[in-house]
C-alpha positions as CSV (number, residue, x, y, z in Angstrom):
1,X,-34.2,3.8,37.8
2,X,-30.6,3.2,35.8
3,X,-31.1,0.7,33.1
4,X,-28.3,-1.5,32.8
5,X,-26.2,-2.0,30.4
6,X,-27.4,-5.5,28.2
7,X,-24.0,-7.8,28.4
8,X,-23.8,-10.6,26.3
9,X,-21.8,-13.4,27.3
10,X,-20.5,-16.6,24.6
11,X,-21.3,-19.8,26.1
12,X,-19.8,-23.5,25.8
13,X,-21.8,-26.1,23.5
14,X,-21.4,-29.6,25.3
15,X,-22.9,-33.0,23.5
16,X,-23.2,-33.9,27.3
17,X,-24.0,-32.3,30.4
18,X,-26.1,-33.9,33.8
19,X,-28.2,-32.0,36.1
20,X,-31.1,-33.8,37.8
21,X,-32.4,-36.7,35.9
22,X,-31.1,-35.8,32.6
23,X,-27.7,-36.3,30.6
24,X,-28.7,-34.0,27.5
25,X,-26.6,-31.7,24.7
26,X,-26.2,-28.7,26.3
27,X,-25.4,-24.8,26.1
28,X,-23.9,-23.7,29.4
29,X,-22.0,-21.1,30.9
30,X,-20.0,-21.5,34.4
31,X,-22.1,-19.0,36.9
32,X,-19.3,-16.9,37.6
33,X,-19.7,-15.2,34.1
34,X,-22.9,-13.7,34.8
35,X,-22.7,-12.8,38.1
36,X,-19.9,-11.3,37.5
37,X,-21.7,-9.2,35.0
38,X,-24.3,-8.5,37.5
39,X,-22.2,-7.6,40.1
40,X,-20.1,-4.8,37.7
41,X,-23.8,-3.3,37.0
42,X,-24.8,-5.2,33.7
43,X,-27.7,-7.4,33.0
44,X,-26.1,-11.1,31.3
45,X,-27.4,-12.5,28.4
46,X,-26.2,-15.7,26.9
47,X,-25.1,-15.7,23.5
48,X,-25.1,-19.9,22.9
49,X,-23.2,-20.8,19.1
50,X,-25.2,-19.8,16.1
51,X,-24.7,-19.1,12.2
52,X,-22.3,-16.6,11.6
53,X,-24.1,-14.3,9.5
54,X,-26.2,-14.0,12.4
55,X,-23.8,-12.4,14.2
56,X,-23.9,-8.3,13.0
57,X,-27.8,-8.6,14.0
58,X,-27.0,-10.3,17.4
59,X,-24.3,-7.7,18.2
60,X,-26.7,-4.6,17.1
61,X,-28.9,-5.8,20.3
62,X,-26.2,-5.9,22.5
63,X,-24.5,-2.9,24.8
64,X,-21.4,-4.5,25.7
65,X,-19.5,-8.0,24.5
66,X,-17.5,-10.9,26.4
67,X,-16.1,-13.8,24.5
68,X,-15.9,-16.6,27.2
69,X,-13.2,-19.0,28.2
70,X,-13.0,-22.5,27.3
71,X,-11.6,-25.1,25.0
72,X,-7.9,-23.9,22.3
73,X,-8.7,-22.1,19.6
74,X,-8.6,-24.5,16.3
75,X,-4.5,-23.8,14.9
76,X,-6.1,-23.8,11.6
77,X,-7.2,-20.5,12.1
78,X,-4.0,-18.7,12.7
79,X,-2.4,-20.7,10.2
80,X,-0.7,-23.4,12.3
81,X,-0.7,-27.5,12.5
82,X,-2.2,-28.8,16.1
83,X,0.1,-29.3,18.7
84,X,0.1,-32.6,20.1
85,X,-0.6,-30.9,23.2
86,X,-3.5,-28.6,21.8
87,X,-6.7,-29.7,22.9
88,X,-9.6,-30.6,20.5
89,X,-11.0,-27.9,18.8
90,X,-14.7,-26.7,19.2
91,X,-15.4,-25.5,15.6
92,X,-18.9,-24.2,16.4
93,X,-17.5,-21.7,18.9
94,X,-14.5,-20.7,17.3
95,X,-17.0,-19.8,14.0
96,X,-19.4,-18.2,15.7
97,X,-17.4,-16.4,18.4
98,X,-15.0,-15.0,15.4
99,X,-18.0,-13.9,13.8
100,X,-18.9,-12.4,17.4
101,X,-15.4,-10.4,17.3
102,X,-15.7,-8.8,14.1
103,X,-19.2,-8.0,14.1
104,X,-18.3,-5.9,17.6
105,X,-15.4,-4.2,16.4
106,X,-16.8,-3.4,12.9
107,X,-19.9,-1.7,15.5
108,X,-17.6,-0.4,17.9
109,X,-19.0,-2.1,20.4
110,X,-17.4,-2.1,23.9
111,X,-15.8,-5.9,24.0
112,X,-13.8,-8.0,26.9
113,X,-12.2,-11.5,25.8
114,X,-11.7,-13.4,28.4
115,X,-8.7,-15.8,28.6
116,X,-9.9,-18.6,25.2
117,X,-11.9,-14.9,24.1
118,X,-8.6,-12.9,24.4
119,X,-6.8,-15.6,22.3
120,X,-10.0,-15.5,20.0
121,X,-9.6,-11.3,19.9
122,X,-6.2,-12.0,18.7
123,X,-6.5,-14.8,16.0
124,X,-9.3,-12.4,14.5
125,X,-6.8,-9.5,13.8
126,X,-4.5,-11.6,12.6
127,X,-2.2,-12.6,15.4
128,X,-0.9,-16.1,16.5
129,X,-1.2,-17.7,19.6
130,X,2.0,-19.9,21.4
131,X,0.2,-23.7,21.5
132,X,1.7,-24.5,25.1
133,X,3.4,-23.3,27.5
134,X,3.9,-24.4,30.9
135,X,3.7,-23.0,34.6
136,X,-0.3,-21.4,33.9
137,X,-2.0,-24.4,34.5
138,X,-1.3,-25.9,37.7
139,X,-3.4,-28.8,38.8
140,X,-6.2,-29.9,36.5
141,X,-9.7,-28.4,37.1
142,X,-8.1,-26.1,39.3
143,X,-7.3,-22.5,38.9
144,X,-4.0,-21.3,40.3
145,X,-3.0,-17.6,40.9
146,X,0.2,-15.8,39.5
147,X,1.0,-11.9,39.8
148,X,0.2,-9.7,36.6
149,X,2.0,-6.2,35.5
150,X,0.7,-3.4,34.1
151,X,1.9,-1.4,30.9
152,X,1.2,2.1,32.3
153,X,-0.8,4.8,30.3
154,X,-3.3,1.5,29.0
155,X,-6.5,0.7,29.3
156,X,-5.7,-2.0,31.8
157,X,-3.3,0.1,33.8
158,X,-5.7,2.7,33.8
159,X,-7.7,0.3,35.5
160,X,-5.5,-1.3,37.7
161,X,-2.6,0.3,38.7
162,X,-0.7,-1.7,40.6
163,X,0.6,-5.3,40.0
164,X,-2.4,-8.0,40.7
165,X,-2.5,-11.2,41.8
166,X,-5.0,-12.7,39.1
167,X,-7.2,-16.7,38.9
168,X,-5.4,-18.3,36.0
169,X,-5.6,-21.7,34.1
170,X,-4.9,-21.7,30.5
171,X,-1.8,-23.3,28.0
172,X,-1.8,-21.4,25.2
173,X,-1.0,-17.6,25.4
174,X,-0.3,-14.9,22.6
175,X,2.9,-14.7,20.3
176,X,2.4,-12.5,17.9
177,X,0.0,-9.8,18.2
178,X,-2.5,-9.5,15.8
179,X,-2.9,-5.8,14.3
180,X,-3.3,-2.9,16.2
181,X,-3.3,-5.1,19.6
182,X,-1.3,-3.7,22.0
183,X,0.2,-5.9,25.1
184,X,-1.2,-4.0,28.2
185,X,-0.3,-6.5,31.2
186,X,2.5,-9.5,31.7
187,X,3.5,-12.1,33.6
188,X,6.6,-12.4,35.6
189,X,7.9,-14.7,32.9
190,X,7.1,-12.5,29.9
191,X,3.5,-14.2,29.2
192,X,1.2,-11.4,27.2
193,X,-1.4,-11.2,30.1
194,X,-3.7,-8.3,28.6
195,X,-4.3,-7.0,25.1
196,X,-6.3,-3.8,24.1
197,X,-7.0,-2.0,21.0
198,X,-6.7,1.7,21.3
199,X,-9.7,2.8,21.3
200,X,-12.7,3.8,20.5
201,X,-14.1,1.2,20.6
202,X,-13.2,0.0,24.2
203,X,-11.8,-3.6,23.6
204,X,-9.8,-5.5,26.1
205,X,-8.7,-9.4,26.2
206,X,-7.4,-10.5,29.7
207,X,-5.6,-14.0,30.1
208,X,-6.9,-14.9,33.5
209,X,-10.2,-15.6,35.0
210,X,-11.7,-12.2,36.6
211,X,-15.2,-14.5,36.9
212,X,-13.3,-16.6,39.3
213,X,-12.1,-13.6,41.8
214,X,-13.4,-11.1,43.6
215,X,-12.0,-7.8,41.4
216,X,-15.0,-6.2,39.4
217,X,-12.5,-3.5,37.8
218,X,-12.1,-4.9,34.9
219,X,-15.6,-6.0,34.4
220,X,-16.5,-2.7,35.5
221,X,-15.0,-1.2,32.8
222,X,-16.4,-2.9,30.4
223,X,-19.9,-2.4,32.1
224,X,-19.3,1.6,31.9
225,X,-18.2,1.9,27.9
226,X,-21.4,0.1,27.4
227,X,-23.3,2.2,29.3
228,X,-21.8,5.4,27.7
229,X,-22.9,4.1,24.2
């Protein structure tokens, strides 16, 4: 029997979620995450915020990394003041999921930010993010779709060829690249749409939502670099 690959995934911390009878503080994760990861071959494990310096030891368990959507990264962190238009930050994640980063790339292990987790990948090595930008986030609560181009000769191209029609809701995209990063898909308009570090380690950060679609390719590459460990 394959064993697969042990995928962890960074998960929102809400002072308030509801399910049945209860409205309690709650670590969650939308499902398309892990079944995503399930579907590309992995087994999902949620990786809820903790103390940073538990972060290496977390990591050294793990056979592959995603760094989750959800709320802007804190400006503070790339060395900016907050938009009025940049959401409220969630200091626990940003913390814990920086901590995250590092600890993966400092153990080369195989890593996938995911829109928030790409910006998050780029803040870490130094990069800045743009705070708003409009035409990526359509109606609220609902994801839109927009074509994306591969760079050929990239991880991403490698992966998919051809220009893809991608699930996309975010305001905030990269400016500058942090170091080493290298922009591996755009938008129509310009928008940074994928970032990689040349590898090894095999470390990608898309801007859209590949939990909300039906493409594994992506996922799937992550899922085999963890399995090749």
């Amino acid at each position: 029997m394959t064993v697969r690959p042990l995928i962890g995934v960074s998960t929102y911390l809400e002072a308030r979620a509801r399910w049945g009878v209860w409205e309690l503080e709650a670590a969650l994760l939308p499902a398309g995450y892990p079944r995503l990861v399930q579907r590309a071959g992995g087994l999902a494990a949620m990786l809820p915020p903790d103390a940073p310096e538990h972060a290496a030891a977390t990591v050294a368990r793990l056979d592959g990394l995603v760094v989750a959507g959800g709320p802007d990264v804190e400006p503070v962190h790339y060395g900016a003041a907050p938009d009025p238009r940049t959401g409220p930050p969630a200091r626990a994640r940003d913390t814990w999921e920086l901590a995250l980063i590092q600890a993966a790339l400092a153990a080369g292990v195989p890593l996938l930010g995911i829109c928030r987790g790409m910006q998050l990948l780029n803040v870490a090595l130094g990069g800045t993010l743009v705070q708003h930008i409009d035409g990526h986030a359509e109606v609220p609560g609902v994801f839109g779709h927009h074509p994306v181009k591969p760079v050929p000769g990239t991880v991403y191209g490698d992966l998919a060829p051809e220009e893809t029609s991608v699930p996309t809701f975010h305001h905030q995209a990269v400016d500058r690249l942090g170091e080493g990063l290298l922009a591996s898909a755009h938008a129509s308009d310009g928008t940074v749409e994928a970032v990689e570090l040349p590898g090894p380690p095999w470390v990608l950060g898309v801007q859209w939502h590949p939990e909300m679609g039906t493409d594994l390719r992506v996922m799937r590459g992550l899922v085999a670099a963890a399995s090749a460990r």
